[in-house]
N, C-alpha and C positions, 0 to 999 in steps of 0.2 A: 511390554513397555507401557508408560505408565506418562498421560501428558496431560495436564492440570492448564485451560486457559482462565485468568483471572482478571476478567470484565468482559461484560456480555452484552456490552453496545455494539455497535456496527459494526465495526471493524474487530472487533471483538468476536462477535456469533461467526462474522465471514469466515474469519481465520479458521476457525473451530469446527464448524459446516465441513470446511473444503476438506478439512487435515482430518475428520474422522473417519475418510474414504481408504486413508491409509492403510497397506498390508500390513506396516509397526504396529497398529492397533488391534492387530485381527482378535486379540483377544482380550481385549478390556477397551468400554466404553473412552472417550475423552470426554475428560471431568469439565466443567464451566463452575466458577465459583462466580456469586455477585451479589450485593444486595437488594437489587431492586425484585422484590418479589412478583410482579407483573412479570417482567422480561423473563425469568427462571420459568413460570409458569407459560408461558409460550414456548417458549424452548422446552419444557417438558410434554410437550402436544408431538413434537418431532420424534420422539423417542429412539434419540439416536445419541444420547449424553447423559453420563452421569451428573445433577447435578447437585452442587453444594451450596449452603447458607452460611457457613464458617469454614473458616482456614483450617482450623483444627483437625479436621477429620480428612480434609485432602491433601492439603500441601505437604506433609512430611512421606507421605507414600509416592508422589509424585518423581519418577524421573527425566522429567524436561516440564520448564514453566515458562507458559509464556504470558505475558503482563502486557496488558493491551487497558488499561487507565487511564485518565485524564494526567496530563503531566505535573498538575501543580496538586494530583494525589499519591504523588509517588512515594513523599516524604513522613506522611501516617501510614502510608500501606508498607512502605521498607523496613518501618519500625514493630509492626506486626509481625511480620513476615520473619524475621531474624530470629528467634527463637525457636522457628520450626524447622529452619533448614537444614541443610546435610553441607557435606563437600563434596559429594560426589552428583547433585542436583545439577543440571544446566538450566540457566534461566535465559530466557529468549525476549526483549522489549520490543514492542511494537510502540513507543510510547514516541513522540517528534519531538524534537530538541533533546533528548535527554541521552547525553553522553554516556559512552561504557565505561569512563573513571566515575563517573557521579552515580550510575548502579551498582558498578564492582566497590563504592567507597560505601554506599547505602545500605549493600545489602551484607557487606564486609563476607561476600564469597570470590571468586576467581573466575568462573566459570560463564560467562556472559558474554550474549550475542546481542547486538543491537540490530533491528531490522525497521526498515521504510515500507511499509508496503502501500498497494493503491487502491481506490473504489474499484474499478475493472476485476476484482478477485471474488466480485461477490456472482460472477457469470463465469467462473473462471479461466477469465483474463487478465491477472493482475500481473505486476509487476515489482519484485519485492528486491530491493535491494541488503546485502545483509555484512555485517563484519565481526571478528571475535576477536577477543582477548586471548592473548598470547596461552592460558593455560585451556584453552581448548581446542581436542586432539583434532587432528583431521577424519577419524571413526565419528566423532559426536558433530561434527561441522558437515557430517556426509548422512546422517540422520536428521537432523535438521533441516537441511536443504529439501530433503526426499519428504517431507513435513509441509515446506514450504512452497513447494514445486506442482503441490495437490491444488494451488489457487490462481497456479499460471506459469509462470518464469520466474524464475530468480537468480543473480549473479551475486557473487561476491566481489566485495571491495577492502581496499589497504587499510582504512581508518574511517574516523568519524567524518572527515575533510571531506570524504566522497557518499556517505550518506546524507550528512546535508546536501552536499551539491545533487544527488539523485532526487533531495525533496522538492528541489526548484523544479527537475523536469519530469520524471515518473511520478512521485507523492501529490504533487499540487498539479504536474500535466493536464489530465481528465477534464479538469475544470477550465482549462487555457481553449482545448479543442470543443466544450460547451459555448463559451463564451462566443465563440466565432459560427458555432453551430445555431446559436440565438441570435447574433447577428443577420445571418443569411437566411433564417426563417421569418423574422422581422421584415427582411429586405424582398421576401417574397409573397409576403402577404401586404407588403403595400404595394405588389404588381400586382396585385387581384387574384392572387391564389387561395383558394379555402384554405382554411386549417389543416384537412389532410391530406391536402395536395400540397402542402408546402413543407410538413412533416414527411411524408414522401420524398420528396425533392430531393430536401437537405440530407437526409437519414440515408439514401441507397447515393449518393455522391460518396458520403465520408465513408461507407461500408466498400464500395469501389474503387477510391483510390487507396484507399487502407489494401485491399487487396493487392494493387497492381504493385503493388512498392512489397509486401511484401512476398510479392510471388517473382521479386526478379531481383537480381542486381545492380540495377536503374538508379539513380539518383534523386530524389525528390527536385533537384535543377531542372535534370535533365526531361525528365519527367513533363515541367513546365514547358519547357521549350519543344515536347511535342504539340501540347494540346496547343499551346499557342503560336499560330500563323502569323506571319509579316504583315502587320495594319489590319487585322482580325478582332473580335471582340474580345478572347483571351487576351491578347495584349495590352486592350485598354485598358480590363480590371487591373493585369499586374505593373502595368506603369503608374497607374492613381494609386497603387498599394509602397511601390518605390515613393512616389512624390511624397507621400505622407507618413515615410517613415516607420513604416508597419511592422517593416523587420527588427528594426532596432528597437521597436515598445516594445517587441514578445520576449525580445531577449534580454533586454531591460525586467522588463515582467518575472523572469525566471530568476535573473539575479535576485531580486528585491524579496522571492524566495526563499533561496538560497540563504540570503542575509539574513533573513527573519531565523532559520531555522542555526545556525551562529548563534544568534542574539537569544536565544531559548537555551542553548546549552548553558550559557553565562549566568544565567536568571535564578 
């Protein structure tokens, strides 16, 4: 088998890294196609990818492509790209906002998986949400997954409706659990904690709760209602957290998400 990823930015190389661990691959490199000759030339330091400078010489040999671009490059890279392909090719987007009728109308094949994935894949811990068009079998939806599965977790979902919505909480998530992780390192170094005593702090708390939650069946509530005692210091954080509505901005937060990534398919 034979898997072509085409863009070698971040999210890009991650994907690519993780998935050449693959036993589908055990006998042919995975291809990276890109222009940026710097990035090609780092990636060929790892020597673990075939890579390319044009489409020509990879993409038609390729059987699964996955397209990890900028989204408002979709539409020179589709037009390229369509002269080389096959029908029997799967293409795989990692691409936000961009719907599988606006790849399957772009790139005028059938065969197409849209997937969310997240910065956590590059340790592999990601989280990649993923959905296909009706002409793809559940054989190539079960090689894919086992593709995508090499960078953490991945679920499938009904439609686009639940890729966007997973962009609100897995795709953009990371950055929701930074923000509050910046907060509280903030908040601990204007108690007079050094810098790696307050990186400390903050960093084995979320490594520890992250653990306890996922080592039990516990409730992230419930959870709360241990650590925190009747007129205790837990309880005062999380009633100034109630008073001020904290719950409803995160969830706010996710939507406005959510929305954005809507508003991208439309674009």
């Amino acid at each position: 088998m034979k898997v072509l990823m085409i863009g070698a930015g971040n999210m890009g190389a991650t994907y690519a890294e993780g998935m050449s661990k693959s036993k589908l691959l055990i006998n042919h490199k995975l291809q990276i196609y890109d222009k940026n000759v710097e990035v090609l030339n780092t990636l060929r330091e790892k020597d673990i990818f075939d890579i390319y400078t044009d489409l020509e010489t990879c993409l038609p040999k390729a059987d699964i492509v996955f397209i990890a671009v900028k989204p408002y490059h979709k539409e020179e890279l589709f037009k390229e790209m369509q002269p080389m392909i096959n029908e029997n090719q799967i293409f795989v987007s990692l691409m936000a906002g961009v719907t599988l009728q606006t790849i399957v109308d772009g790139l005028k094949k059938k065969k197409v998986i849209r997937a969310m994935p997240n910065l956590p894949a590059q340790i592999g811990l990601g989280m990649t949400a993923y959905t296909a068009s009706k002409d793809v079998t559940r054989l190539e939806l079960l090689v894919v997954r086992n593709l995508l599965d090499m960078t953490g977790e991945s679920i499938h979902v009904e439609s686009d409706k639940w890729i966007d919505a997973s962009t609100g909480i897995s795709g953009s998530g990371p950055a929701y659990v930074f923000y509050f992780m910046n907060a509280m390192l903030e908040a601990a170094k204007k108690m007079g904690f050094t810098n790696y005593d307050s990186r400390a702090l903050v960093a084995h708390t979320f490594q520890g709760a992250v653990q306890l939650f996922n080592e039990s069946d516990i409730t992230p509530k419930t959870w709360m209602d241990r650590v925190a005692s009747k007129g205790g210091t837990t309880e005062a954080a999380l009633d100034s957290m109630e008073e001020n509505n904290v719950k409803e901005l995160i969830e706010e937060a996710a939507y406005a998400a959510f929305n954005r990534a809507v508003e991208l398919g439309l674009e």
